[in-house]
C-alpha positions in Angstrom: -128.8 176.2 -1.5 -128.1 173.3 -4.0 -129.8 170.0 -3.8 -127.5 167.7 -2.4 -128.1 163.7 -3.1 -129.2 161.7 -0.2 -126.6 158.7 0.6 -128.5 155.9 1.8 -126.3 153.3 3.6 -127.5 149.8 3.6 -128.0 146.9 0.9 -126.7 148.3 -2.3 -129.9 149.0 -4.6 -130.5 146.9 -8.2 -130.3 148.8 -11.0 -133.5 148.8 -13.1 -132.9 146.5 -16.3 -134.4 149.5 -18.4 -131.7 151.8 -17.2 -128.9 148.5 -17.9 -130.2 148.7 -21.4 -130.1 151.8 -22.4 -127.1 152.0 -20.6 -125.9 149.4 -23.3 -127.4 151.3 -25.8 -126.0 154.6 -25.3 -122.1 153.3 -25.2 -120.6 152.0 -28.5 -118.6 149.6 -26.0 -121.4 148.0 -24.9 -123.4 148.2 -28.2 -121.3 145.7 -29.8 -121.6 143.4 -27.3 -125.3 143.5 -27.4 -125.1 143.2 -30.7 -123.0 140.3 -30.5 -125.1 138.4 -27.2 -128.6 139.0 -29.5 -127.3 137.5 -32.5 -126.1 134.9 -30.4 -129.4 134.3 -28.5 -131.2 134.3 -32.1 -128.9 132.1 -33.6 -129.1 129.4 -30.7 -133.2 130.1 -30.7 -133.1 129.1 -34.3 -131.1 126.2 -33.5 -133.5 125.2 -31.0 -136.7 126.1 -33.3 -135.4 124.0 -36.2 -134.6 120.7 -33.8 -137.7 121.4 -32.3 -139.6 121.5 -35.7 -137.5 118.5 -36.7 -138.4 115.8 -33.9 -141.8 117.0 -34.3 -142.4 115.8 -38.0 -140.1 113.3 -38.4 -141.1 109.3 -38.5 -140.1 107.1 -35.6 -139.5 104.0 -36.3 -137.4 101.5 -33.9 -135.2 99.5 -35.8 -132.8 97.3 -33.9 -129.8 97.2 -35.6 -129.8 100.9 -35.8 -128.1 100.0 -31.8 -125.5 97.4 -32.8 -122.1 98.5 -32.7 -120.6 99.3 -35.9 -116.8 99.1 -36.7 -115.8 99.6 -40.3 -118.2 97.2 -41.8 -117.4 94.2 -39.8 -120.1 92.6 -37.7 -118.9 92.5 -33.8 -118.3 89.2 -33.4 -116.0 87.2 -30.8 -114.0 89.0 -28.0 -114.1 92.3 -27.7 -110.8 92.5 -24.9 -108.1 91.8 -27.8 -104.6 93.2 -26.7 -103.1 95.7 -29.7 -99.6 94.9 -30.1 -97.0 97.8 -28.6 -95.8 98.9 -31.8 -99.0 100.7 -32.9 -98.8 102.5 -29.5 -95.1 104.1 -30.2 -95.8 104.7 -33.4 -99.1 107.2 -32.5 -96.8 108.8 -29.3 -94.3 109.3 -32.0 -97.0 111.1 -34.2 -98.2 113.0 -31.5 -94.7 114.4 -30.5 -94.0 115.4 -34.0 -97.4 116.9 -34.7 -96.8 119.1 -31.5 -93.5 120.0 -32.5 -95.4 121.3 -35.9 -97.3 123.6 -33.5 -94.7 124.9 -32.0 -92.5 125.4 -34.8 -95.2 127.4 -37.2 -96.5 130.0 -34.9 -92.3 130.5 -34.3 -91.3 130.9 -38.0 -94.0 133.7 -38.4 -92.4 135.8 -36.0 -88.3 134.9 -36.8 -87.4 138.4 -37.1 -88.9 139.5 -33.8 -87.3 136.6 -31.6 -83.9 136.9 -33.1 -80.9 135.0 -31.9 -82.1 133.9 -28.5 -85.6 132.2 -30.6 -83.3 131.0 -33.1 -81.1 129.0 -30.5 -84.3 128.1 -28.6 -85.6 126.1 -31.3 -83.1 124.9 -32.2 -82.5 123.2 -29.0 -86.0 122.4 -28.5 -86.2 120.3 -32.2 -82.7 118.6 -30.9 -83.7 117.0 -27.9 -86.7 116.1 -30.0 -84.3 114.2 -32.7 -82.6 113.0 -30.0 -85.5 111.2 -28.7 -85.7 109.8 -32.6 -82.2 108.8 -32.3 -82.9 106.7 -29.3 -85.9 105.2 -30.9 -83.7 103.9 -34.3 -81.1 103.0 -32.1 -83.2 100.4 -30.2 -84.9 99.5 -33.2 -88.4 100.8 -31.8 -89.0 102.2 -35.8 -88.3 98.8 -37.4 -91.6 97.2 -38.5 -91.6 94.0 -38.7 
């Protein structure tokens, strides 16, 4: 007769870390991404070495302006609550809408050809309700300055 395997019911067994490894070592699949999770394991160790290494030689001294709040050169003086008038606000919401309509618009133009007529029309009504929006804005003189 042939030797059958034994089913054990129950708690599923652990596999053995050896056989996981060579596991990963025998399959090109896996190989890689041992490859890749080793290389990542040194890079962060030498990371970690070199900060290490660092903290340990360096000097400490305590200086106390090294903790004073530093804005472009000025000394903080006065109060620090001072209201930003509204103009600088819709001028960085109209940056931000632009500069998204950037990322939409390049990763469409590299594939034109594959979209066709329908991702032509798309865009084009997405950019219009965007100049729209800008329409509104000179209209109510939100892009005048001063």
């Amino acid at each position: 007769m042939g030797s059958a395997k034994q089913v054990v019911f129950g708690a599923p067994q652990r596999p053995q870390v050896d056989s996981l490894i060579v596991l990963a070592a025998e399959s090109e699949f896996l190989r890689s991404y041992l490859t890749a999770a080793i290389m990542g394991a040194v890079g962060f160790g030498l990371v970690a070495l070199l900060l290490g290494i660092g903290k340990l030689i360096r000097p400490s001294r305590d200086v106390g302006d090294k903790y004073v709040t530093y804005e472009s050169g000025v000394n903080p003086v006065g109060w620090a609550w001072s209201q930003s008038q509204i103009r600088y606000y819709l001028f960085a919401l109209m940056f931000v809408i632009f500069d998204v309509e950037a990322v939409f618009i390049f990763p469409w133009a590299t594939r034109l050809e594959a979209y066709g007529l329908f991702g032509l029309v798309e865009m084009a009504a997405f950019v219009g309700v965007l100049l729209l929006g800008l329409l509104y804005a000179w209209r109510k003189g939100v892009l005048r300055w001063v």
